[in-house]
N, C-alpha and C positions, 0 to 999 in steps of 0.2 A: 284273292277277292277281286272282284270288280270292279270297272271305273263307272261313276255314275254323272251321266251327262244331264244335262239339265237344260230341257229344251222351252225355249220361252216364249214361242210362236209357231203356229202352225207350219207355217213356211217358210219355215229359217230353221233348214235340220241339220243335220252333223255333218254332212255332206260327205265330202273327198277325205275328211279328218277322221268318220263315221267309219269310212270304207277303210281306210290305213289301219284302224284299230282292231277290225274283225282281222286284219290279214296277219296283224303284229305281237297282238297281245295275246297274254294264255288263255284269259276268257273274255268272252264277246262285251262289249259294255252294257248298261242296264241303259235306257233313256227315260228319263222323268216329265212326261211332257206335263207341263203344270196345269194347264187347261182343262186335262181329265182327270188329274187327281185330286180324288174327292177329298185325300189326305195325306203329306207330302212328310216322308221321313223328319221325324224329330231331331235325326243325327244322323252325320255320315260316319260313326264310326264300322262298319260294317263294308265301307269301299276303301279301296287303297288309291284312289284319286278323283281329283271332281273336275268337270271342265261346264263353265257357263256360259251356252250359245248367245248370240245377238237377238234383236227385235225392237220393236217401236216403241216399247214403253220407257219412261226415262226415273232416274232414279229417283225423281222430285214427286213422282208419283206412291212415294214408298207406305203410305201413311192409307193409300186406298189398292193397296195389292198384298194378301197377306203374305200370297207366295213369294212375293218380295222381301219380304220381310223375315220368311223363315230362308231365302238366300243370304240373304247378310248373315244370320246365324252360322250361317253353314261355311261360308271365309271365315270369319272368326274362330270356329273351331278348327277349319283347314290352317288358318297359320298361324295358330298356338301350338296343333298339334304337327304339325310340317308334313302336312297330306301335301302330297304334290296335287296342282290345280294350276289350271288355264281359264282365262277369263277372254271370250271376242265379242270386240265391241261395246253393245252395254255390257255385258260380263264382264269385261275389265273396266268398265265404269264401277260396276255392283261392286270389285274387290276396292277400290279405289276409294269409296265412300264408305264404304262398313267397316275398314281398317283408317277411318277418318282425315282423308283427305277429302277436292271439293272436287263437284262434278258442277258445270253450267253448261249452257247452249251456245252455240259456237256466234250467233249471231249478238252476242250480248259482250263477248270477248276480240271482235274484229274491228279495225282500225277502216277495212272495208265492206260493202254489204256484204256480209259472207253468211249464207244462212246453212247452209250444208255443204258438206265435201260428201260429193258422190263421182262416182265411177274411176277412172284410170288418174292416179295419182302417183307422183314419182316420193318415196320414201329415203331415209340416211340411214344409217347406225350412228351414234354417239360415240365419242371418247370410252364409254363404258361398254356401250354398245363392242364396240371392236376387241375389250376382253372378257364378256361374257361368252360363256360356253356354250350357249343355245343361241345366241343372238352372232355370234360370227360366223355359223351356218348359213347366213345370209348373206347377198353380197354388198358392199360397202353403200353403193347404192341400189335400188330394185322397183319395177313400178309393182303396182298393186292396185286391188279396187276397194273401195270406200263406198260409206254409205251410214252417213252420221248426221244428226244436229245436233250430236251435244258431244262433250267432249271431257275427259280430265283436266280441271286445271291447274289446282294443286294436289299433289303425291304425299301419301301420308309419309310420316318422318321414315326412316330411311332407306326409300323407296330408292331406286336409279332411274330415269330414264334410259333407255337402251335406241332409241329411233326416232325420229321423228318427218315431219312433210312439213311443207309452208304453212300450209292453211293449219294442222292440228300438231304442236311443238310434242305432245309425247302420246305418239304412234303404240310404244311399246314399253311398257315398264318391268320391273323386278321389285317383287314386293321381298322377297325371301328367295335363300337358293330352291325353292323349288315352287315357286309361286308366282305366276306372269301373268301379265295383262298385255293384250295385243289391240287397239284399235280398229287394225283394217281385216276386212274379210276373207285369208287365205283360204278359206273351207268351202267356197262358194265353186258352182261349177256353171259351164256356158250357158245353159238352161234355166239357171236360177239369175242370172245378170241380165239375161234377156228379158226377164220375165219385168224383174225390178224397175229396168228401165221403161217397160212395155206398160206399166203400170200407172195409169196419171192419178191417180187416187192417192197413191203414195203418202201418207202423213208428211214423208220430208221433201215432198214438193216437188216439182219439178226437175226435169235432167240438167237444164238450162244447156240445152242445146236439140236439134231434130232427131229424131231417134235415128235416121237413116245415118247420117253424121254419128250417133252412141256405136248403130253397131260395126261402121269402118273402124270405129277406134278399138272396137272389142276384136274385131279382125286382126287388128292390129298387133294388140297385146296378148291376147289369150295364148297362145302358142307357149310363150315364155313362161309366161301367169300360172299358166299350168303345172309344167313342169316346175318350177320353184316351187311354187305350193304344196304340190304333192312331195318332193322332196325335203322341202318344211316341216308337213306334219312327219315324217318319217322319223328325222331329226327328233323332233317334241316326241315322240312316242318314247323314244331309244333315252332321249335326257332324261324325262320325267316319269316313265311308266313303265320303263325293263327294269 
């Protein structure tokens, strides 16, 4: 059976995770973009994994988004019934709250003005981090990019943290052996960073720095960024979905 990705903005697509999965898996994934479905599966039992894209919307909005609403459903039955599932960004908000832990906005949780973590950010592994089997695929430290204002802050009971950055303490959690939540955006490719940042409309504001300065540092990092990432999803493919 299929894996059904679940895409929650026009412009936030599966990306480089998208492409790994057609090269990897037996069948091609299904994608659910919620926007145009007039009517979104009552259940996943019919996939053998679910992965929840990123986007603007936050989970405090859950009460005016039905498809929101029928996501929470849908972790819930992923980890009762131990569907392997991937949550980025708000997706692992979404697993984070519907298995009742708490989601806020990063600028209501900082000791500094911190209203978003966006672009190249240096991340860790944890203590747990370093004996999880999907998360030691990574290296002890790794940058990555980012692009958040809200954040997990507390993990339902007994979640692990597995990563974390300065600015957001848990980057990447473990809800179940087969069940993750990742904060930052490995999925993303050159073209969609540039775009993000090209973008002053942006709901999370500003880059808070000149773009000419975003894209030396995207110059900067991409190279690496890359490669990890794609080496990443390959990893989460082979853990959770061979």
């Amino acid at each position: 059976m299929p894996i059904l990705i679940v895409q929650q903005q026009f412009d936030n697509p599966p990306g480089r995770l998208g492409e790994v999965f057609m090269q990897m898996l037996p069948e091609p994934p299904e994608v659910l973009r919620v926007w145009q479905s007039a009517e979104m599966p009552k259940s996943i039992t019919k996939y053998d994994g679910l992965v929840l894209l990123g986007g603007t919307p936050n989970v405090d909005q859950l009460a005016q988004l039905p498809w929101m609403q029928r996501e929470f459903e849908y972790v819930q039955e992923a980890h009762a019934r131990s569907i392997p599932t991937v949550g980025i960004c708000l997706g692992s908000q979404v697993i984070a709250d519907a298995l009742g832990g708490t989601v806020g906005r990063l600028s209501d949780s900082q000791t500094e003005d911190v209203e978003v973590e966006f672009g190249w950010h240096e991340v860790e592994r944890t203590s747990a981090g370093h004996q999880d089997s999907l998360a030691k695929t990574l290296p002890p430290t790794f940058w990555q990019f980012h692009s958040h204002a809200c954040h997990v802050i507390d993990l339902p009971s007994g979640c692990e943290v597995l990563a974390s950055s300065e600015i957001c303490p848990v980057q990447m959690f473990k809800a179940s052996p087969v069940m993750y939540g990742i904060q930052f955006h490995f999925e993303m490719d050159r073209d969609y960073i540039l775009k993000s940042a090209n973008d002053a409309a942006d709901p999370l504001g500003t880059i808070n720095m000149p773009l000419g300065e975003f894209r030396q540092s995207c110059d900067e990092h991409y190279e690496a960024y890359d490669a990890l990432s794609t080496t990443f999803c390959r990893s989460l493919a082979c853990h959770l979905f061979l």
